[in-house]
N, C-alpha and C positions, 0 to 999 in steps of 0.2 A: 740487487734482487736475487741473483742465481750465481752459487759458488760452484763452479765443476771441479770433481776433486777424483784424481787419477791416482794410484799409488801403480807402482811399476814396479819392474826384479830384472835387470839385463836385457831391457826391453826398447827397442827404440819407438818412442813415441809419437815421434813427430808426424804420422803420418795418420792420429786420431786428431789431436792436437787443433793441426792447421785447417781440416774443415770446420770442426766443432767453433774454432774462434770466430773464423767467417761469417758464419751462422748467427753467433752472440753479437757480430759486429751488425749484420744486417735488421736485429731486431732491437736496436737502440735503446735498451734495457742496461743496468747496471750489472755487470758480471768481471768474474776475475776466473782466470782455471791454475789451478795449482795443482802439479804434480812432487811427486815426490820416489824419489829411486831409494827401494828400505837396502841400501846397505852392500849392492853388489858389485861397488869398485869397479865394475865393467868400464868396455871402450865406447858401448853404448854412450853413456851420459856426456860423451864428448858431443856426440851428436843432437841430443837431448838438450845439453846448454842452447839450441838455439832457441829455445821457447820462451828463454830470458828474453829475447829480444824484439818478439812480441807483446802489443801492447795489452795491461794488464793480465799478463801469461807471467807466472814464476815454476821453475824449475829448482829444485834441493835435489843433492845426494846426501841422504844420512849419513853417516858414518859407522854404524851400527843397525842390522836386521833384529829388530821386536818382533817379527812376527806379522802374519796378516789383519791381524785383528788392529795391534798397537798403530801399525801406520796407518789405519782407517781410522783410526779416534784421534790420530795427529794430524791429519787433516783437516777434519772438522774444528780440531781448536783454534789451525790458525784459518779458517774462513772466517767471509765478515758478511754474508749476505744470511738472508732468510730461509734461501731453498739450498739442500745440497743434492750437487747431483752428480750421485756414485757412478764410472764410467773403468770396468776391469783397462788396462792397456792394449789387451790386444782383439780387442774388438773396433768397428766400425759403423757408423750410423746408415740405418739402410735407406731412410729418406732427408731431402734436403731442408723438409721441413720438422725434422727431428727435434731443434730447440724450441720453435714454434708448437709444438705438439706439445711439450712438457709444461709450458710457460699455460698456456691454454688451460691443460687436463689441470693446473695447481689453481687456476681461478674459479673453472668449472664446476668438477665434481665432489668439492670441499672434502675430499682425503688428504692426510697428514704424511702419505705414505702412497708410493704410487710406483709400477713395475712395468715397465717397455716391450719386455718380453726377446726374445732370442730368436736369431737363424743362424741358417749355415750355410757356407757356399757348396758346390759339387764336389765328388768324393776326392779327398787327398790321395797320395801314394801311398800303398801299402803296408807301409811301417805306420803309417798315424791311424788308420782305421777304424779301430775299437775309438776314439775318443770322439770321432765323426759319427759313427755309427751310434753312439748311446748319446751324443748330442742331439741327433735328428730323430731320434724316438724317444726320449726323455726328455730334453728342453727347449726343443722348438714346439711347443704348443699353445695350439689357436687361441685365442683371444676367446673363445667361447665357453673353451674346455678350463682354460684360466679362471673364470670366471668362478664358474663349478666352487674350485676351492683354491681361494686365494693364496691364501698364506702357505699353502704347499707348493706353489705356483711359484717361487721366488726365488733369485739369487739377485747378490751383490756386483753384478755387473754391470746394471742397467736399469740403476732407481734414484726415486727423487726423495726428500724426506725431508720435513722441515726440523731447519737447526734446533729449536726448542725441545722437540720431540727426541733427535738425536739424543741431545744432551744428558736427557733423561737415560734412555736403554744404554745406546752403544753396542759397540760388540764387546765380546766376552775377551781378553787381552790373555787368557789361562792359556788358551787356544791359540798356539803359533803353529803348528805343522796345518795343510792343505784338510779343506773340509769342516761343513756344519757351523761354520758361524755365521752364518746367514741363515741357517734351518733356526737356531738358538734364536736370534733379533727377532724371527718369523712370529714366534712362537710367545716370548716375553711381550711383541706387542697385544698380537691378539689376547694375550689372559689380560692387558688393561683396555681392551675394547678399544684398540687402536686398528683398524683393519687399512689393508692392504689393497687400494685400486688397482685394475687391472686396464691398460689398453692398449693401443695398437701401435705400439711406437718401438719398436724392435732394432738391434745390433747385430750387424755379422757377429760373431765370433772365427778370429782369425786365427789366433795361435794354437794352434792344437799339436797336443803333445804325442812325441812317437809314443809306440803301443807300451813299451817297457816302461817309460816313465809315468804314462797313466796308471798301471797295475800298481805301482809303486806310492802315486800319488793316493789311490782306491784304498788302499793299505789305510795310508794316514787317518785317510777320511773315520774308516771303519772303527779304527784307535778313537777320533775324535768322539765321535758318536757312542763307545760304549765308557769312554768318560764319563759324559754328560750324562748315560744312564746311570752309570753306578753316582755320581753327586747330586742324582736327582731332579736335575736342568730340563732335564727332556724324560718323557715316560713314555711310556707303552701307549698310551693315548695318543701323543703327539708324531708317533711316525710307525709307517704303515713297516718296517723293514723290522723295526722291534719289536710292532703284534704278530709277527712271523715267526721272531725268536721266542720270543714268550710260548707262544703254543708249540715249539716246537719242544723247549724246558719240559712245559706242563705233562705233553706225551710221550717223551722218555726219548726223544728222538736225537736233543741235542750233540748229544754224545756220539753217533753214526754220521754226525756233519763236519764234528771236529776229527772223527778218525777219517772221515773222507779226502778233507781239506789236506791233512798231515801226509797221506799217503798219495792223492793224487792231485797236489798242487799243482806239480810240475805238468802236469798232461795237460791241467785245463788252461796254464798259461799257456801251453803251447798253440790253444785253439785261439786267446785272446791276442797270439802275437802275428796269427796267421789273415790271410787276406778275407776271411771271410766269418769275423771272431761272432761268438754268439752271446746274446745277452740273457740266453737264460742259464750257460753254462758263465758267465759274467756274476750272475745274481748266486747263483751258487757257488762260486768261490768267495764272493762278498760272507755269505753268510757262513760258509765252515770258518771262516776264518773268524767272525765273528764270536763264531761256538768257540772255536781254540781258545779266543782269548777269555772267554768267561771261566777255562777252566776245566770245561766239561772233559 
């Protein structure tokens, strides 16, 4: 019935892994969890191989990094159950009835597509910050506020999906660097009137990146997203970040965000790298930088 399907980078798993199986063990339902490490030769997967050794548990190291899209579509192909259910590596389930809750919400409220939703533990040390801080005001939100507007409400960290449906979308495989392929699936289901449940079935998120490699990763993101703009994947309608840039085009503005960006990059990472980073000067580098690269 329920294929859990982890893709992982230098990560050691095992300690999503062994409750999760638990779990699937105690609800006497037909499940398998397959992970997969895309490609990072690590010393990890030494550790990782012991998920071989649980039952109906497989572990792979690829040989080669596709990207985060490709190892989420190479997952699905080798599942053999009905439901898959997307689990990032370094998250944690925050109740014991976590698989019970999913198995449930797939009977219940006949969505094809279904999102857990996200928390975070207490504040890390000061180098990882910024990633805690725009996690707890950005992706930890309520089951209520979810609710509001689903499909913007989503990431690939903590969702169920049935294989069928998969098959059909997928994620976008163009997209290997960090970011927006999950905004993309969000968005290609909703225009075939595929929507997104929302409930209360949440993950820690555990791995949080020092501050420099979030800015870094924001980077990516940013790149990914005016991709998708310019091939026309995503539009002005589908994200509130690009009805910003747009109006900012339309009033001449663009151009004083990309000279902002260019000259004081440096300063505002320094506020992102510091103990108490801000997210509005966060959202304003997001976007000169986004100006830069349109050219302005």
């Amino acid at each position: 019935m329920l294929s859990v399907l982890i893709p992982t980078y230098n990560y050691v798993v095992i300690p999503l892994v062994k409750p999760v199986h638990q779990q699937l063990i105690a609800t006497k339902i037909p499940f398998e969890i397959i992970c997969f490490d895309n490609g990072s030769g690590s010393n990890a997967n030494i550790l990782n191989d012991e998920i071989n050794r649980l039952e109906f548990c497989t572990f792979i190291s690829l040989k080669k990094d596709g990207g985060r899209s490709k190892i989420r579509n190479l997952l699905a192909e080798r599942a053999k159950y009905k439901w898959l259910l997307y689990l990032d590596a370094d998250v944690l389930p925050v109740s014991d009835k976590f698989i019970t809750n999913y198995i449930d919400s797939a009977k219940s409220i006949g969505q094809k597509v279904v999102f857990g939703g996200l928390r975070y533990e207490d504040k890390p040390d000061d180098d990882k910050t910024l990633r805690w801080v725009y996690g707890k005001s950005r992706e930890e939100i309520s089951l209520k506020v979810r609710k509001r507007d689903p499909e913007k409400h989503f990431t690939s960290a903590n969702f169920l999906i049935d294989k069928m449906v998969f098959q059909e979308f997928k994620f976008d495989e163009s997209l290997t660097e960090y970011g927006h392929e999950d905004t993309l699936l969000a968005i290609e289901l909703n225009k075939k009137g595929i929507h997104i449940g929302q409930i209360d079935n949440p993950v820690y998120h555990l791995g949080l990146d020092k501050n420099e490699i979030f800015i870094e990763k924001t980077k990516r993101s940013v790149e990914n997203l005016f991709a998708l703009y310019q091939r026309q994947k995503i539009t002005i309608q589908d994200n509130r970040f690009l009805e910003v840039f747009d109006k900012l085009k339309r009033s001449k503005l663009s151009k004083a965000f990309s000279f902002a960006f260019k000259k004081y990059s440096k300063n505002m990472e320094g506020n992102l790298n510091s103990k108490k980073p801000s997210l509005f000067i966060y959202d304003l580098y997001k976007m000169g930088y986004l100006c830069y690269l349109s050219g302005e």
